[in-house]
Residue, then its C-alpha position, 0 to 999 in steps of 0.5 A: x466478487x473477489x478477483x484475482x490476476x489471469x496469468x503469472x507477471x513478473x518484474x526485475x528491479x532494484x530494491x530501494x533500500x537494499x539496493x539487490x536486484x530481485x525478480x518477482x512474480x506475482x501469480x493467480x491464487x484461489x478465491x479466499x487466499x489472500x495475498x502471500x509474499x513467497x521468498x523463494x531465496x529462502x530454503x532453512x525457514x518458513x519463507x511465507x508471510x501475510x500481507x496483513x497489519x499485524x505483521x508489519x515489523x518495520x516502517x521506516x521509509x516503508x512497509x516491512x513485512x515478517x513472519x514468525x521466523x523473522x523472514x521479512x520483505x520490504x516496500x510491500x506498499x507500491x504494489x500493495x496500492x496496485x493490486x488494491x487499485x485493480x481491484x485484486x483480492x488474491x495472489x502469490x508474489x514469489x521473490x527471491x530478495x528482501x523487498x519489492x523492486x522499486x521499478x519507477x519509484x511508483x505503482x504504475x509499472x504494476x497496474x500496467x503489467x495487471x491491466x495487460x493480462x487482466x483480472x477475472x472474477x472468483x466466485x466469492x464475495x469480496x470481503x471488506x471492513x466498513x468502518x462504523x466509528x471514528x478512530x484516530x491516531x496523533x504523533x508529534x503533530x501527525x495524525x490519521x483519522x478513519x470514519x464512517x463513509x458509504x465509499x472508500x475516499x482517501x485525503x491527504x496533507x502534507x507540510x515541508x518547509x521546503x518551498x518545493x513541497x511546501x503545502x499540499x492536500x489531494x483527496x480522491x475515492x477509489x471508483x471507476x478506476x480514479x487510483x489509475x489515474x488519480x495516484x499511480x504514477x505519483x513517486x517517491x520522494x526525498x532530499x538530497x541533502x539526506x541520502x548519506x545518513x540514509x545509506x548509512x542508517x542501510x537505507x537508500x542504497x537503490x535509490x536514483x533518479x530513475x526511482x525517486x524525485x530527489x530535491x535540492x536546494x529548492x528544486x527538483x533534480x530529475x531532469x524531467x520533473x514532476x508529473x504532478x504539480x502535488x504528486x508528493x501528497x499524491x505518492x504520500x495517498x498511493x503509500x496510504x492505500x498500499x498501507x490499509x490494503x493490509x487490512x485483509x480487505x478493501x476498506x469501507x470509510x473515509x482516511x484522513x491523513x496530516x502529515x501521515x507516513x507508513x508508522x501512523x498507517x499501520x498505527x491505525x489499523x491496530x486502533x481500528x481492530x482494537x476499537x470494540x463496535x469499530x468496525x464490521x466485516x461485509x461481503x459484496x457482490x459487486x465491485x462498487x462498494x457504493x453500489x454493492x448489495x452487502x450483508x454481514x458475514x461477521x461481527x464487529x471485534x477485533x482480531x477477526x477479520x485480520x486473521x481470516 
């Protein structure tokens, strides 16, 4: 069934990249509304937008979110990844900035305050795509690929010539609560070396140690060091999961990502829904998709589903 949260949340934080301090909360909302972003700071145009895939308009670094009239919020992911992690079909998260706090650069400040209050159950099926044919997307020696599967499992590879990072791979399914532990923590990452373009490119400015893992010179510079021995394709899968989430629903099928970031994320959801018998709409009754007794509550297209 779908879910929303019990009670309003509410977190202060900087944005990573424009480096305002915003407040946000994230508020209940009826069964089959989704999840809107609501920039309350906002009083001359439409200050609501979807969190779907076709209305991502940036993905540098991360996942901007506009609307028609070019009203837009940014770093969507963390959180997106949290709310798909609990299990959270609907809500309304009113801002009053340009992105999502970073909080510690991971969605775990967000499962917390969401396990605090809790979710109840809303009496709808959950609607999610199942994936019924491969599709795949490839750039510059990057790809992503989504197949058929009975669950939903995401895994990963990543390549640096830093020896830091060097070659990763994790895979995890989303069941029994694995994003909790699995990748939640996991944070984002970068180099020193390129904080200055960065900043001057307007990205970066709320970027800190208290935020992200920074590398220099071969090590890591956060005094506490990392959580994970791979928590950089550990964080690289939590972007993954925040990215699909704006599909309109969990999604049913195997990610497959190599050197993947948030522009091949999204690239792969437009494949998906442009690819005719790709994929179908089903409703589940139990929270399990392995479990779940489902039925076809559509039809397998393009458009329809990211529009409902």
């Amino acid at each position: 069934m779908q879910h929303t949260i019990s009670a309003a949340i509410t977190f202060q934080g900087v944005g990573l990249h424009s480096g305002q301090i915003v407040t946000m909360t994230v508020k209940p909302a009826e069964a089959d509304h989704g999840i809107f972003f609501i920039r309350t700071d906002i009083t001359d145009h439409d200050p609501a937008i979807a969190a779907l895939w076709a209305n991502v308009v940036d993905t540098r670094l991360c996942t901007m979110l506009g609307n028609k009239d070019g009203v837009t919020v940014g770093t969507i992911e963390h959180l997106m990844a949290a709310l798909r992690g609990c299990g959270v079909d609907n809500a309304r998260i009113e801002l009053d900035g340009p992105e999502v706090p970073v909080m510690d650069g991971s969605s775990a400040p967000f499962v917390a305050k969401i396990d605090e209050v809790g979710t109840r159950a809303q009496t709808a099926p959950r609607r999610a795509i199942k994936v019924l044919k491969e599709v795949m997307v490839e750039e510059e020696g990057k790809r992503v690929r989504l197949s058929p599967a009975q669950s939903c499992s995401f895994s990963g590879q990543i390549e640096f010539p830093n020896a830091v990072i060097g070659k990763q791979f994790f895979t995890t399914t989303l069941v029994n609560g694995n994003f909790r532990h699995d990748l939640a923590e996991a944070r984002t990452f970068g180099f020193l070396k390129e904080v200055e373009a960065m900043r001057n490119a307007g990205l970066a400015r709320g970027g800190s140690l208290d935020n992200a893992i920074v590398i220099d010179e071969g090590r890591v510079v956060n005094k506490e060091g990392l959580r994970f021995h791979n928590e950089f394709i550990r964080h690289k899968l939590l972007d993954a999961v925040g990215d699909l989430f704006l599909a309109g629903g969990p999604i049913i099928g195997a990610y497959e990502g190599f050197r993947a970031g948030h522009a091949l994320n999204n690239a792969i959801l437009h494949k998906l829904f442009a690819t005719e018998g790709a994929w179908m709409m089903v409703d589940l009754y139990m929270d399990d998709p392995e479990a779940a007794i489902s039925h076809i509550a559509g039809r397998s297209g393009s458009s329809t589903i990211a529009l409902a």
